[in-house]
C-alpha positions in Angstrom: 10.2 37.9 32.7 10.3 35.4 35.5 8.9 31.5 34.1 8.3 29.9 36.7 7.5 26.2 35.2 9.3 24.7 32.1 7.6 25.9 29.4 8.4 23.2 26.3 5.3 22.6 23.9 4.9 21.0 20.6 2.4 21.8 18.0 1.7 22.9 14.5 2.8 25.8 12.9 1.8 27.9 9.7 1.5 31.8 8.7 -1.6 33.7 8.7 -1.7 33.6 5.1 -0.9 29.7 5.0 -3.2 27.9 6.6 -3.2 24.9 4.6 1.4 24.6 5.0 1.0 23.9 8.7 4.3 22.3 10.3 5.1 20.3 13.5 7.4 22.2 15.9 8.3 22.6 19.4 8.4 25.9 21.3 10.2 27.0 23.8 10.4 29.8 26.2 13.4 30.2 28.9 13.2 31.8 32.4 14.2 35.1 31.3 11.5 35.4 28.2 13.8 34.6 25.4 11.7 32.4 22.7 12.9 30.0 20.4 11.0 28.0 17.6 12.2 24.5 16.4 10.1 23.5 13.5 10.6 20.7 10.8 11.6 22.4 7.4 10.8 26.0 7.2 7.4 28.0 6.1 8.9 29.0 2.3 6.9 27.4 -0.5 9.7 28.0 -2.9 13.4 27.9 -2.7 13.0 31.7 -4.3 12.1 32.9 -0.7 14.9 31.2 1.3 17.0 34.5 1.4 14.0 35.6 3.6 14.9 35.7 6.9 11.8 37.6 8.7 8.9 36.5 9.7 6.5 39.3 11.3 3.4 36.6 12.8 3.5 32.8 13.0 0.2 31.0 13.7 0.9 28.0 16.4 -1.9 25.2 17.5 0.0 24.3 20.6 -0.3 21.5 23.7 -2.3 22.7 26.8 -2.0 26.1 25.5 -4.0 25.7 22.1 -3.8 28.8 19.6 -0.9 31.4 19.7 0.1 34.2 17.9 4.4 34.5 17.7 5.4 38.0 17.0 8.5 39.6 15.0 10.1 36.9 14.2 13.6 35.7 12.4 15.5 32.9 11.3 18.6 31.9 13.2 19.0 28.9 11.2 17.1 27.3 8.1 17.3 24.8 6.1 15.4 23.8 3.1 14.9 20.4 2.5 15.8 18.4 -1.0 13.8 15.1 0.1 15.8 14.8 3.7 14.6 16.0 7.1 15.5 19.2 8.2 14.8 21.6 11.1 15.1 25.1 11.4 15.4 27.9 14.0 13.5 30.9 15.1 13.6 33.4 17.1 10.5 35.0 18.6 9.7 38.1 20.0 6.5 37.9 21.4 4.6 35.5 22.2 0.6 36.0 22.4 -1.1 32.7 23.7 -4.7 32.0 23.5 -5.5 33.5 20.5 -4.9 33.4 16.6 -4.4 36.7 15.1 -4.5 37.3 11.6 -2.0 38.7 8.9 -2.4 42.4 9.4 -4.6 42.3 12.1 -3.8 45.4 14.7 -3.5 44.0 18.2 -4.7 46.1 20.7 -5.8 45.4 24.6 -8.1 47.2 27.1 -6.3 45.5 30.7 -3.3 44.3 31.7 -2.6 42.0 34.8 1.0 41.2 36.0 3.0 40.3 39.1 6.2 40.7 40.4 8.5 39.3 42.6 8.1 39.8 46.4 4.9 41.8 45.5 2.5 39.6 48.5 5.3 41.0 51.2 5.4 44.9 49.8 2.0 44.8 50.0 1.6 42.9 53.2 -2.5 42.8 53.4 -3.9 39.4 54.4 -7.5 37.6 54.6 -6.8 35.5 57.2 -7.8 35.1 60.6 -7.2 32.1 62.6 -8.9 31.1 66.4 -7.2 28.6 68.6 -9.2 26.6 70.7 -7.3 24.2 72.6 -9.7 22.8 75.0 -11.9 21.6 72.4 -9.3 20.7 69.9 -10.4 23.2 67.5 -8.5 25.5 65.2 -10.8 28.0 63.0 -10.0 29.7 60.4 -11.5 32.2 58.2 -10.4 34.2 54.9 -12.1 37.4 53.6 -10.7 37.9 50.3 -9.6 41.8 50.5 -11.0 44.3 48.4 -9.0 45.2 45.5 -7.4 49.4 45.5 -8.2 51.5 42.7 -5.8 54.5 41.7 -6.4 56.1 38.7 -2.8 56.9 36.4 -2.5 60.6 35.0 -2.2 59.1 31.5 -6.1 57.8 31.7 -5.3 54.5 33.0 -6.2 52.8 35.9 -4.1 51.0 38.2 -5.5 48.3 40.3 -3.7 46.3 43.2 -5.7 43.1 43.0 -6.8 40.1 45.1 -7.1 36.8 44.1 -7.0 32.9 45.7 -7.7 29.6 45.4 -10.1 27.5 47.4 -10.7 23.8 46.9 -13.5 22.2 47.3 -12.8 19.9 50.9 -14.7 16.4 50.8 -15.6 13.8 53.8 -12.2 12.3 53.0 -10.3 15.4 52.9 -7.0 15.3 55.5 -5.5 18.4 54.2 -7.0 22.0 53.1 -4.8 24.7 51.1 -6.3 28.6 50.7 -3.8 30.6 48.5 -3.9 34.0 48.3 -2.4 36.4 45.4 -1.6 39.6 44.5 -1.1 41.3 41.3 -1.6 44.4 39.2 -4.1 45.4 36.5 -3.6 48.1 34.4 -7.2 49.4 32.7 -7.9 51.4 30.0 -11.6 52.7 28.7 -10.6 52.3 25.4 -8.7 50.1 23.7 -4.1 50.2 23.1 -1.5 48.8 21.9 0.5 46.2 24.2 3.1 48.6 24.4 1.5 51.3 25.8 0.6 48.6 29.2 4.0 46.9 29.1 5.4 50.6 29.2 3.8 51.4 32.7 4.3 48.0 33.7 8.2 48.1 33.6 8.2 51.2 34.9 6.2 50.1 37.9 8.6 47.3 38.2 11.3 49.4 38.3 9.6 51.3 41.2 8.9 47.8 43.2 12.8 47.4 42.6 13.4 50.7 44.1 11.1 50.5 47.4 12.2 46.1 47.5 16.3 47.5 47.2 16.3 44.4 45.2 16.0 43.5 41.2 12.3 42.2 41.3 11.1 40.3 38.1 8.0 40.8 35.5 6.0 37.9 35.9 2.3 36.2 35.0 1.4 38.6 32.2 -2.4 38.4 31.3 -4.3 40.7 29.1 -8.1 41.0 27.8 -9.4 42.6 24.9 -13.0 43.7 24.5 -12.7 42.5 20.6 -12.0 38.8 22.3 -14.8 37.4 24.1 -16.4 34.4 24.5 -19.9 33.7 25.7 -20.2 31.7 29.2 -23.3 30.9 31.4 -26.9 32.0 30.5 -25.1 33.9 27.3 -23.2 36.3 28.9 -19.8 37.3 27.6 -16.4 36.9 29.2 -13.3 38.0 28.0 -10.5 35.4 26.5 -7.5 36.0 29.1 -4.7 36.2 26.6 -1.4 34.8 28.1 1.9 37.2 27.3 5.2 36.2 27.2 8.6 38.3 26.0 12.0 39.1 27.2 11.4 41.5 30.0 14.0 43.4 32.2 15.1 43.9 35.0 15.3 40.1 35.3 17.4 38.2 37.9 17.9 34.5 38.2 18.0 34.1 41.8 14.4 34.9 43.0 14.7 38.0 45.6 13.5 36.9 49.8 13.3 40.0 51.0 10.5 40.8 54.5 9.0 43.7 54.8 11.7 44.9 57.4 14.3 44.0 54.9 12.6 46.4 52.3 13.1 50.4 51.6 10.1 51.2 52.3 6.6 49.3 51.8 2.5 49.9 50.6 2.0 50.1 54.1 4.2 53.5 54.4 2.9 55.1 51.3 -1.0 54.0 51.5 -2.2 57.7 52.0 -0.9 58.6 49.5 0.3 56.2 47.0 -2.0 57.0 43.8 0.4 60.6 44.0 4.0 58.4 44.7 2.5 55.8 41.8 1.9 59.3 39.5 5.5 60.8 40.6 6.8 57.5 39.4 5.5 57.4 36.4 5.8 60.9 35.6 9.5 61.1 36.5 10.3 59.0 33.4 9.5 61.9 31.2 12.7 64.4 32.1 15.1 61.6 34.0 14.3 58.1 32.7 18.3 58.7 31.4 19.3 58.6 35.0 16.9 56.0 35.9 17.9 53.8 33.6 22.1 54.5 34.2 20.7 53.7 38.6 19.1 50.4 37.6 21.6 49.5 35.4 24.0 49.3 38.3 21.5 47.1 40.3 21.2 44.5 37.7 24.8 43.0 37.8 25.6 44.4 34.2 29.0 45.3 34.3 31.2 43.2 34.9 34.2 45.1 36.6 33.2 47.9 39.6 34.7 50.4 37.7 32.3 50.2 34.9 29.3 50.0 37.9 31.6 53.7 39.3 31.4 55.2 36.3 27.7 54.7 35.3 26.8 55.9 38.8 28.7 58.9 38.2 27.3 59.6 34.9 23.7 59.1 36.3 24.6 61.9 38.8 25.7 63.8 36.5 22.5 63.0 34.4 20.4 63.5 36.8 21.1 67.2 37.8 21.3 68.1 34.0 17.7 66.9 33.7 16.8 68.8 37.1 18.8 72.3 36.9 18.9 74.5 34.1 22.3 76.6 36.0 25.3 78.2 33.6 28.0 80.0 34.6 26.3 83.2 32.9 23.2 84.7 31.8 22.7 83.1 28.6 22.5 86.5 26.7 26.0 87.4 28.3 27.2 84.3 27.1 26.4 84.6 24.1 27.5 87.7 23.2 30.9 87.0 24.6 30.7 83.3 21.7 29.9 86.0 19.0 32.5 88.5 19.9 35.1 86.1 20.0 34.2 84.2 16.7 34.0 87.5 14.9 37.9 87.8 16.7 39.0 84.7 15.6 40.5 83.7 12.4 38.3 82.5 9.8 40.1 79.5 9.3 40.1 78.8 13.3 36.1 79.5 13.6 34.7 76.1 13.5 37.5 74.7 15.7 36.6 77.5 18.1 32.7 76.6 18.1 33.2 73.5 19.0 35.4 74.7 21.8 32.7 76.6 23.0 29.9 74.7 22.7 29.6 73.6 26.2 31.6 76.3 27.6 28.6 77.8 29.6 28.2 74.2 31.1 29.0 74.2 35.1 31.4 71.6 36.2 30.6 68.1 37.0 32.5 68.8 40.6 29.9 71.9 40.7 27.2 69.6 40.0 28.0 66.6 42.2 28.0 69.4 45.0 24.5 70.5 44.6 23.3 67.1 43.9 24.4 66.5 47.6 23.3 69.9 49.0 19.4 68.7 50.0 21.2 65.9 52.0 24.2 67.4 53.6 23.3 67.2 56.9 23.1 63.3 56.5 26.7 63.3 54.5 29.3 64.3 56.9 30.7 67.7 57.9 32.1 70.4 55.3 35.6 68.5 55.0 33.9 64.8 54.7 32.0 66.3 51.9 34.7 67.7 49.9 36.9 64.7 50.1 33.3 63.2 48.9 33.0 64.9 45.9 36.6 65.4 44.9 37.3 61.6 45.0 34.2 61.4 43.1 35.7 63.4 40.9 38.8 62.6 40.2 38.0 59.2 39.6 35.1 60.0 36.9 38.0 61.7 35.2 41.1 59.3 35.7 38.7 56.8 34.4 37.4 58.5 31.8 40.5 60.3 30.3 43.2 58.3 32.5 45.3 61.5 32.8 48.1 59.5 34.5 48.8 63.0 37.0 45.2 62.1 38.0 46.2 58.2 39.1 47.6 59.1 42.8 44.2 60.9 43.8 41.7 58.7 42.2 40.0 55.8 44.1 42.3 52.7 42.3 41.2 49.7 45.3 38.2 47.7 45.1 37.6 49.1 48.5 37.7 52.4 48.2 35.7 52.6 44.9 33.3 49.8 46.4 32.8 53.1 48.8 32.2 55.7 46.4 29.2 53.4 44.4 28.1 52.8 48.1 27.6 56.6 48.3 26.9 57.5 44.9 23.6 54.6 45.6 22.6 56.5 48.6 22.4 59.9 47.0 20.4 58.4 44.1 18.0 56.6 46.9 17.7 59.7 48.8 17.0 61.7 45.8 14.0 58.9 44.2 12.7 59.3 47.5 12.2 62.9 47.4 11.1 63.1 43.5 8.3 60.2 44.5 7.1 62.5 47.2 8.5 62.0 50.2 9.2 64.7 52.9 12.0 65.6 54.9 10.1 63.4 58.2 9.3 60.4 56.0 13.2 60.3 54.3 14.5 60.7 58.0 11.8 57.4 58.8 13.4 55.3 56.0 16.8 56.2 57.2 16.1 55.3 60.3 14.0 52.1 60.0 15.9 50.3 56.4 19.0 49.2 58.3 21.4 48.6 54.8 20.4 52.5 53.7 21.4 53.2 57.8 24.5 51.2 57.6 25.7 53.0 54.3 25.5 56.3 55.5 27.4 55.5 59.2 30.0 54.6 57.1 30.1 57.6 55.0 30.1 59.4 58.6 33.1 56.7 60.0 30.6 56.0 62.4 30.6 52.8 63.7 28.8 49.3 62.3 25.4 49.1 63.7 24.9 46.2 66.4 
């Protein structure tokens, strides 16, 4: 989760079931979403309960922000005071602001609104129109605030890209005038769900702006609503209490992405027929290959530290991936297992379990095998028959030097940065190639991407030696 302001606030904190043993404290929350509490003493009445270490809800009366609600909480430090000044640590989970829950209280949301980074470019639909006229010194210019686009999830829950901006109000003295527009999501439900259930779909749809940016986009400005929380405005009718949510999210990068349209995978523009479907294909693909999604992103987020650690999570997403997509053996399963039974009942009693566990996976294609058909929908954009061999053997060979490091595997596996800087290059491109098609996209739209997303271009010239684009 992206923060974009310091977030440092001091208040007053007690347990639900405390409300009179309310301490001063100062909390914090770091770009990233990770939450600590600072607060004078700790909340045990008795030094009986200072082996207690977990705190499921904390009830905070903060600056600005007024009541919040801290979630799944735990000591990092604490101290109990014997007439001196002492401080203790927490860390927090979750942190729900602009409301007070109490002790058991189930917390439960009909809407959740979020951005992400980069999200005003993917979209790339303005309000603006401006008219020049130079002859009378005269520059006008007028915003229409877009409608917002309604899809509806397969789950039940509505996804909305919304609209918003900000308009102040100009006076006789006023030199300078600012619109702002925004854009965001809103998940909806008719009834009402846990957070979870919204924060689910909403990294998951994060994920996907990752995949169409080709960049590690961040969570960001998380607002819910709750039909139980409402508040009466003008002429009595109700509104509900935005409730302001902060956690430690990922993907999350420190450097905030600047990525144009042209410098993106694809855009809303190119999937705006159709998008509630790609949206659905998303979502939907996390059922039978979030695995493999996760081992992809994982690769994109700078978490290992050496490139043969990014190689081999690569390969084993591959490898994932076509397990969760292709149910092929090397034989009929009913040939198979006859052949297991009539060679346990062969085997030496003592030797039978060592066997089963032999056989096990024995029915199992290879990963070479696998790798091969993984590539087969995208041959044509992979080299000739000899490029793709060398492809999938060095592949390969690698997996398994770095695996098993076989030493009589070390001559033929990729062991320079370059070369295995390659292989993740084309082991990226598959994956790419392969979201594409599982979101929806066609042979004509996949060949439009290749053609228009110059880095996805460039990778595959250089699987094909061809050369650098000018």
């Amino acid at each position: 989760m992206r923060i974009e302001k310091e977030y440092v606030k001091t208040g007053y904190f007690w347990l639900p079931e405390q409300k009179d043993n309310k301490i001063p404290g100062v909390l914090t929350i770091h770009d990233g979403g990770s939450i600590e509490l600072e607060v004078l003493g700790s909340f045990d009445s008795t030094i009986h309960e200072f082996n207690n270490l977990n705190l499921i809800r904390v009830i905070g009366h903060i600056e600005d922000d007024g009541l919040v609600t801290l979630e799944n909480c735990f000591y990092t430090n604490k101290d109990f005071s014997f007439g001196g000044i002492s401080k203790s640590k927490i860390i927090v989970n979750k942190v729900l602001s602009g409301v007070a829950y109490d002790k058991d209280e189930e917390v439960t949301f009909d809407s959740l609104s979020f951005s992400v980074d980069c999200i005003d470019e993917w979209i790339g639909i303005g309000g603006f129109q401006m008219k020049d006229y130079f002859e009378l010194n005269t520059v006008t210019i007028n915003y229409t605030q877009p409608q917002n686009i309604l899809y509806l999830l397969n789950n039940g829950i509505q996804l909305e890209i919304c609209f918003g901006s900000s308009v102040p109000i100009p006076s006789n003295t006023t030199t300078e005038i600012k619109i702002t527009q925004n854009m965001y999501f809103k998940l909806k439900s008719n009834v009402l769900k846990p957070l979870k259930d919204f924060t689910d779909i909403a990294y998951k749809l994060t994920n996907f702006m990752c995949f169409a940016v080709d960049d590690i986009v961040t969570l960001k400005n998380l607002t819910a609503t709750s039909l139980e929380i409402q508040r009466e405005v003008i002429k009595g009718k109700p509104s509900s209490v935005p409730i302001y949510i902060y956690y430690q999210s990922i993907p999350h990068s420190e450097k905030i992405p600047n990525k144009s349209m042209h410098k993106m995978l694809f855009t809303y523009g190119v999937i705006k027929s159709n998008a509630q479907d790609i949206f659905n294909n998303w979502l939907n693909a996390y059922e039978d290959l979030s695995p493999a999604i996760e081992l992809y992103f994982s690769t994109k987020t700078d978490s290992y530290k050496y490139l043969e650690g990014k190689f081999l999570a690569l390969a084993q997403g591959l490898e994932t991936y076509h397990r969760r997509t292709s149910d092929e053996t090397l034989m009929d399963l009913n040939e198979f297992d006859s052949l297991v039974k009539m060679m346990i009942e062969k085997c030496p009693e003592e030797q039978r379990d060592w066997l089963n566990g032999r056989l096990k996976y024995g029915n199992e294609i290879s990963f070479s095998k696998r790798v091969q058909q993984i590539i087969e929908p995208f041959k044509n954009k992979l080299g000739n028959s000899k490029k793709r061999t060398s492809i999938i053997r060095k592949i390969v060979d690698t997996r398994n030097y770095l695996t098993h490091y076989n030493e009589d595997l070390k001559n033929v596996a990729a062991m320079n940065g370059d070369e295995l800087w390659s292989l993740c290059q084309t082991m990226e491109v598959i994956f790419q190639l392969h979201f594409l098609k599982v979101i929806g996209f066609n042979d004509k739209e996949i060949n439009s991407v290749i053609e228009n997303y110059y880095p996805l271009k460039e990778k595959l010239n250089k699987v094909n030696n061809k050369k650098r684009i000018s």
